[in-house]
TIGUPA-356906 format. One record per atom (N, C-alpha, C, O): residue in one letter; x, z, y. Coordinates in steps of 0.1 Angstrom, whole numbers, plus 5000, padded with zeros to 4 digits. Each point is the difference from the previous one (the first is absolute). Last residue first. Layout:
N
aXZY ...
end
This chain:
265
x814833418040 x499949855012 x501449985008 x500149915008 x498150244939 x500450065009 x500249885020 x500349885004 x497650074948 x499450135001 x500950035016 x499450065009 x501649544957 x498949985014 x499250115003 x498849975003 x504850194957 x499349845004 x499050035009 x499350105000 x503150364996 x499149904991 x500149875007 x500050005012 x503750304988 x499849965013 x498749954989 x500449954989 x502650474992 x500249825001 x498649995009 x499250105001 x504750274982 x498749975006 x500149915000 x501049944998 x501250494974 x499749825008 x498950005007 x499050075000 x504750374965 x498749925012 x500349875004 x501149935000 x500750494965 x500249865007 x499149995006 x499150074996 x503250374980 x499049975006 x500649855005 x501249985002 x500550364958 x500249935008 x498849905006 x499449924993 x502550534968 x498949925009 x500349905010 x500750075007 x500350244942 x500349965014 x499149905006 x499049944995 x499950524972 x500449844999 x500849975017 x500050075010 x498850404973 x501049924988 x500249875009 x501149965003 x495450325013 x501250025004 x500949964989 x501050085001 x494649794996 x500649965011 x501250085004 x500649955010 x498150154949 x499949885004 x500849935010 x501149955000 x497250484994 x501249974999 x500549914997 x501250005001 x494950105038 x500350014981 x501449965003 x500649965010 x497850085029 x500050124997 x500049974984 x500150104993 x500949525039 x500650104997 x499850144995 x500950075000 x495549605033 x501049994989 x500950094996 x499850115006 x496149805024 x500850154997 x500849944984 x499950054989 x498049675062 x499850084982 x500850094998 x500750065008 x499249665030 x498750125001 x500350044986 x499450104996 x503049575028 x498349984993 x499450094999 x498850015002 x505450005019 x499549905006 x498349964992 x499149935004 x503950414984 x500450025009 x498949925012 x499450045010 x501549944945 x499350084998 x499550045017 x499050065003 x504949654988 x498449924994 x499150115002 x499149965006 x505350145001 x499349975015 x498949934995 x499149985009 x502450274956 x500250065012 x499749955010 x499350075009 x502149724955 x498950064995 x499250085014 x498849985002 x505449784997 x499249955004 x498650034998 x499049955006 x504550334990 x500149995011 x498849864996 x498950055002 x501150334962 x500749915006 x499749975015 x499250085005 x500050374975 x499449904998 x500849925009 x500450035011 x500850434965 x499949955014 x499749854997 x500749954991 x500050384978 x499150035005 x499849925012 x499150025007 x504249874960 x498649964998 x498950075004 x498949974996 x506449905014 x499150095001 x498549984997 x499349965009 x504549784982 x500750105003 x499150134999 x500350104994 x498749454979 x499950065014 x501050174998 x500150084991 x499849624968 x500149915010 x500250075016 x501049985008 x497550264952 x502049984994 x499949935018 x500450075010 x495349954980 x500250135004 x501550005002 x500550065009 x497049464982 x500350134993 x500550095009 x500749945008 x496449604998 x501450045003 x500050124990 x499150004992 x497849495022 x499750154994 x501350044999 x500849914998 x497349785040 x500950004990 x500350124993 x500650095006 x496849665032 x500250104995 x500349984984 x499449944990 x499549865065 x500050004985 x500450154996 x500150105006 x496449755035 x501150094996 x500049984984 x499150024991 x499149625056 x500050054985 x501150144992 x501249974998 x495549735043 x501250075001 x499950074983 x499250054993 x499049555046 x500050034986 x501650125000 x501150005005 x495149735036 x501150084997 x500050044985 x498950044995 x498849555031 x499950094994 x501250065000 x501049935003 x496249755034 x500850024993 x500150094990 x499150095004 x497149785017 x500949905004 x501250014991 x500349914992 x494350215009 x501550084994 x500849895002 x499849904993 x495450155031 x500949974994 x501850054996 x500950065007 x493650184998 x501549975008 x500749864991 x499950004988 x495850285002 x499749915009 x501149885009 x499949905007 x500350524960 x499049834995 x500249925006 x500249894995 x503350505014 x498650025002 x499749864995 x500849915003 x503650344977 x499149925015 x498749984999 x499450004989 x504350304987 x498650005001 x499449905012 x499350045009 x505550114986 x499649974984 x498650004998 x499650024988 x502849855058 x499450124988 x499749944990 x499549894997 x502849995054 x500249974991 x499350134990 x500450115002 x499549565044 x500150134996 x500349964986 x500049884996 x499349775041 x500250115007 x500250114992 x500550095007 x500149404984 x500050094995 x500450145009 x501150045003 x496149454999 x501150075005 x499850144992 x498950044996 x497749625007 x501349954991 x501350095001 x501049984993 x493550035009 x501150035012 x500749984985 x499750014988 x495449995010 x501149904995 x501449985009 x500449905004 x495850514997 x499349835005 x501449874996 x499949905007 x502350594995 x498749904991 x500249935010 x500949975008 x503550264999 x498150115002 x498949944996 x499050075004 x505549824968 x499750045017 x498850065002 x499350074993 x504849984966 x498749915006 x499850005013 x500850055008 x502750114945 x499750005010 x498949895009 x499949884997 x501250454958 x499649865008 x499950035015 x499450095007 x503250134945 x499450045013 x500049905007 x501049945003 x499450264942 x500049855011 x499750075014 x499350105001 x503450114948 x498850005013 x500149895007 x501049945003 x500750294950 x499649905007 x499050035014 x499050065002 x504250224955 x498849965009 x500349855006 x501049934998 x501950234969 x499550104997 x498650025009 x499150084997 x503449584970 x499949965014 x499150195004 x499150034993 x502949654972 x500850134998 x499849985014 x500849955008 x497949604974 x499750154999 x501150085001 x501049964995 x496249545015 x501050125007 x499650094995 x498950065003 x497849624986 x501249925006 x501950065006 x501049945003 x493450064958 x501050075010 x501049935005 x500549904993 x494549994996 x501450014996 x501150025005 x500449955010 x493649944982 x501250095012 x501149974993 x499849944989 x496049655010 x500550174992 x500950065005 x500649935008 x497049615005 x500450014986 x500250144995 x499950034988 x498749885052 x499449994993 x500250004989 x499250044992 x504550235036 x499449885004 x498450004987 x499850114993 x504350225027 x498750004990 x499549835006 x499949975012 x504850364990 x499449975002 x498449914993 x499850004988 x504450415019 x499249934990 x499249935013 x499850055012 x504550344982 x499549905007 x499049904997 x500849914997 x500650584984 x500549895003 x498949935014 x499150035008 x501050454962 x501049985010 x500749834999 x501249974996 x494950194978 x501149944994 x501150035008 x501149984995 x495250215019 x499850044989 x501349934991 x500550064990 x498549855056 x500550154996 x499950024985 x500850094996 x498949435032 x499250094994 x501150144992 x500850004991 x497949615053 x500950074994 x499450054990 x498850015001 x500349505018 x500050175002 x501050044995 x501049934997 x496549545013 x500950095003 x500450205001 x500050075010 x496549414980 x500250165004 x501450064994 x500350044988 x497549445026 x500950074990 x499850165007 x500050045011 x498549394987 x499450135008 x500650094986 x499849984988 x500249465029 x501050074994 x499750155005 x500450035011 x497449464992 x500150115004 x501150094990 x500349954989 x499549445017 x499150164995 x501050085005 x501249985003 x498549655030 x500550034988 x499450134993 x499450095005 x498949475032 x500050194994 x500250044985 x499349994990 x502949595053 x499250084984 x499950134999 x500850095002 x502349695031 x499149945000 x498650034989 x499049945003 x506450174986 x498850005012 x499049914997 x499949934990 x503750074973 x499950135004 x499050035013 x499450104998 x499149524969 x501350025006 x499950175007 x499050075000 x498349844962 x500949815001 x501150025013 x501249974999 x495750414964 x501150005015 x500449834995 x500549954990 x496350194980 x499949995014 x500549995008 x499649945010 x501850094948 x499749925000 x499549965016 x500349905007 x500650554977 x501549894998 x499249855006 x500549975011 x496350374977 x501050015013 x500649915005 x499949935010 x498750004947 x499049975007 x500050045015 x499449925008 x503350234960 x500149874995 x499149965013 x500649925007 x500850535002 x499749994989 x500049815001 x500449955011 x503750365008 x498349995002 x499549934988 x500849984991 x503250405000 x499549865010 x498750005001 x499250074995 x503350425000 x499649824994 x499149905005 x499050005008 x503650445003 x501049925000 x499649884992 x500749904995 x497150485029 x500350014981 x501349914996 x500950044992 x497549915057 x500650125000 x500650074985 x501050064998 x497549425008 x499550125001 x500950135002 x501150004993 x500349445010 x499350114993 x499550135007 x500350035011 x500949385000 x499850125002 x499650144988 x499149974991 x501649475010 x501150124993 x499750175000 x500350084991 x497249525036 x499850014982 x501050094993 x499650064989 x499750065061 x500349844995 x499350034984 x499350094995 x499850255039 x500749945010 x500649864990 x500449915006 x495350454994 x501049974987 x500749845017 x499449945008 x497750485013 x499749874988 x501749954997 x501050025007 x497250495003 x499949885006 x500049854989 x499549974989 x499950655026 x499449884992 x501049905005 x500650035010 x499450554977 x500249835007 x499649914996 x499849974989 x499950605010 x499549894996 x500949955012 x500450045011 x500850454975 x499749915008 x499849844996 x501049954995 x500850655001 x499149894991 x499349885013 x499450025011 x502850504998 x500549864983 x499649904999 x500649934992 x497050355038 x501749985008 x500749954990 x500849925003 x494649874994 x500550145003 x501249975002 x500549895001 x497349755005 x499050094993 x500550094994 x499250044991 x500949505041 x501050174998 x498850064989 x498749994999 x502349445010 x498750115000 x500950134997 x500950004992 x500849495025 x500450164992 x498350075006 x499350005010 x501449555003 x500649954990 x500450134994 x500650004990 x495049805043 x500650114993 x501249984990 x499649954990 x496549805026 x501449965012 x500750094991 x500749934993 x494650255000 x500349874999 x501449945007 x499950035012 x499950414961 x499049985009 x500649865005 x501249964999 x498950324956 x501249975008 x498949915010 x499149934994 x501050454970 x499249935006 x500749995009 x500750095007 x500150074946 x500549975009 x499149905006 x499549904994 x499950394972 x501050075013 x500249905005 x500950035008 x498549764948 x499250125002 x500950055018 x501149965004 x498249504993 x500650104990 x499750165006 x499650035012 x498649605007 x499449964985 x501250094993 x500050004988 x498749945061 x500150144992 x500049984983 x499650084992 x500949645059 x500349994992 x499850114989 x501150044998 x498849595050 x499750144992 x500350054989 x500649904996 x501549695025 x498750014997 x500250184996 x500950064994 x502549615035 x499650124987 x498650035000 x499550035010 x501749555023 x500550155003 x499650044985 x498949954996 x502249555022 x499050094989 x500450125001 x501150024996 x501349645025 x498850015009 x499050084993 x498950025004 x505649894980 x500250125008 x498549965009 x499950065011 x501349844938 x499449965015 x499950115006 x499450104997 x502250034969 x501449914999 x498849895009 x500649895001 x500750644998 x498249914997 x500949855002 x501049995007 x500950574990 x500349874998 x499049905000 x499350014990 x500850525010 x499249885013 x500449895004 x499749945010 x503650384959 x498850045004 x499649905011 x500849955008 x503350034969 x498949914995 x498850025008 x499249905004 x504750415004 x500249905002 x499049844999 x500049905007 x499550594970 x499550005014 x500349835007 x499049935003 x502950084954 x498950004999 x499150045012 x498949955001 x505850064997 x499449864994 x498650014997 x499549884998 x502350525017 x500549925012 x499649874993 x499449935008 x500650374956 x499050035016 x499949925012 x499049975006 x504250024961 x498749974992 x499350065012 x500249925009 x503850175003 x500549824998 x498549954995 x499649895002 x500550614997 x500149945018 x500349834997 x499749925009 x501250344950 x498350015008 x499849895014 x499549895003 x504850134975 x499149864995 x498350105002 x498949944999 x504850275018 x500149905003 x499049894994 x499649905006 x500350554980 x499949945014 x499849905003 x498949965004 x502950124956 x498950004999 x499350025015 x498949935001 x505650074993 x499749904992 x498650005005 x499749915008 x502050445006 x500449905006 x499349914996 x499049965007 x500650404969 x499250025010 x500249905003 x499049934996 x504050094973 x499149964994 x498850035013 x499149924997 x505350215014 x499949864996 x498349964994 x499549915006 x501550535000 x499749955012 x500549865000 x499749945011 x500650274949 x498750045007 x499949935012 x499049925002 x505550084986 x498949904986 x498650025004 x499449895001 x503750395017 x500049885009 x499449944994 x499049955007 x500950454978 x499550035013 x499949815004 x499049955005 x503550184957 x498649974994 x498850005011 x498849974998 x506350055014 x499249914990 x499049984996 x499649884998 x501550515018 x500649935012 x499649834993 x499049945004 x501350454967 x499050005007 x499849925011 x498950025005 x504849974965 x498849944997 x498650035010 x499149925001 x505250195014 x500049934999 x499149884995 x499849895005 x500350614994 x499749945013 x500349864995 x499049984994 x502050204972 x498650065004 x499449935011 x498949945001 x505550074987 x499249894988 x499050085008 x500750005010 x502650225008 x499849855002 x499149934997 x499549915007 x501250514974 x498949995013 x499849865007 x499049945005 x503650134956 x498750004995 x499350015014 x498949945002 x505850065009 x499149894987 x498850024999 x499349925007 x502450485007 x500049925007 x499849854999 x499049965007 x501050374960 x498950025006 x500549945013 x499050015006 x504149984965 x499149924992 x498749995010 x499449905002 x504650325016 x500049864997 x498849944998 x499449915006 x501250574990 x499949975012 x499849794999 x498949945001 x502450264961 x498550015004 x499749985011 x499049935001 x506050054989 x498849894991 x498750025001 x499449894999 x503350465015 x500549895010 x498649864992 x498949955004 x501250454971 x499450015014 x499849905008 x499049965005 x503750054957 x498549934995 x499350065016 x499249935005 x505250165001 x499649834994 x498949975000 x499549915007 x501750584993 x500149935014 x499449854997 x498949975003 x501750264961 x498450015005 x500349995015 x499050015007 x504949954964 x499249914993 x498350075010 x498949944996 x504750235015 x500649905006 x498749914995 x499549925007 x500350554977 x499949925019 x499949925000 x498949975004 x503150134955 x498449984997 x499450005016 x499349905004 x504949884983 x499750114997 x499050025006 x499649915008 x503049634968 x499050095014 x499850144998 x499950024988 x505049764995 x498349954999 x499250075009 x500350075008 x504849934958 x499549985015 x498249975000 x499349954991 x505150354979 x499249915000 x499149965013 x499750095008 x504650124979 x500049865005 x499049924998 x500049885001 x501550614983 x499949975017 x499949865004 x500249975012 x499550094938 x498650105008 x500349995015 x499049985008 x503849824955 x499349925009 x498950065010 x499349955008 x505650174961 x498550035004 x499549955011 x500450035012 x503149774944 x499650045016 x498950055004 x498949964996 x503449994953 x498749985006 x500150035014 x499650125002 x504549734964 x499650115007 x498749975008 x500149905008 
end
């Protein structure tokens, strides 16, 4: 005898089945928002790791090369004058010439046989040879220009041999010297991105905004310009942030100063 199975069949009825896939959507798009934020929170820190990075070895490359500035390895031989590279006229004693709020010459002399260049190449055979001890002698000269350049957004410097970059994903550069009132005052009464010829520059201020290219996914709000963006524009005068550019990327500001060699009393 065949049993009728029609009251004993069991399973979803058609509610039950689009409650579920409801419950299940609700789900998936919570997940997926996780995943969103999560990656954006990631690819926010990776950015601002890569600023860091590159900070840090601006200001570590700046600070080693202002650091050299008005090294003379006879301290009874003051710096000879100096203009044999383009921009930069550096006046006698002189270990920084300013020559804009980017851009700034140094001289000094090669402190052993190992010494290198801001390029990172050595001296030449005939350098090398002259240095017999670190004093007492006039070691050869060592004259470097230091800038910014906008067009690569880096850091470069130029010696006679040729420019080369040193720092990039750099979005400015600025220097601000500090000096005294001339006639050869050693003391630092002020500070501009424009000192007068006549002043010595005792110390330098270096301040640098990185910048690290981002996506639209990254910021919350891409009408509102970052916070370091903001007090740079704040403090220089520029008008960063109106491309979208600048509102994609992230940004992170560093600064230094360093004391020049026998500039300060």
């Amino acid at each position: 005898m065949i049993k009728n199975l029609h009251g004993r069949q069991q399973g979803l009825s058609l509610i039950e089945l689009m409650v579920a896939m409801l419950i299940g959507l609700f789900l998936i798009l919570g997940v997926t928002q996780i995943f969103i934020n999560n990656q954006r929170s990631y690819l926010f820190q990776q950015g601002q790791i890569g600023n860091q990075e590159n900070g840090r070895f601006a200001l570590a490359l700046l600070s080693q090369e202002l650091l050299k500035a008005g090294y003379r390895s006879d301290p009874k031989s003051p710096l000879t004058a100096d203009n044999s590279l383009t921009s930069c006229n550096l006046n006698a004693g002189a270990g920084v010439a300013a020559v804009s709020a980017s851009s700034l010459c140094i001289q000094y002399q090669a402190t052993n046989r190992a010494d290198v260049n801001c390029q990172g190449a050595a001296l030449s055979d005939a350098n090398r040879n002259a240095i017999v001890t670190p004093y007492g002698q006039t070691n050869p000269k060592v004259v470097e220009r230091i800038e910014f350049d906008a067009t690569t957004g880096s850091i470069t410097c130029t010696t006679s041999a040729g420019s080369q970059q040193l720092v990039t994903g750099v979005k400015d550069l600025r220097f601000e010297y500090g000096s005294g009132p001339g006639n050869g005052s050693k003391t630092v009464t002020a500070w501009s991105a424009t000192p007068s010829a006549s002043s010595t520059i005792a110390a330098v201020r270096y301040n640098v905004l990185m910048q690290n290219p981002g996506t639209s996914a990254i910021r919350d709000n891409t009408s509102l310009a970052s916070a370091a963006l903001t007090d740079w524009n704040s403090r220089f005068g520029t008008t960063y942030g109106t491309s979208n550019d600048d509102k994609t990327s992230i940004y992170q500001y560093v600064q230094g100063t360093i004391m020049i060699r026998n500039q300060m009393q």
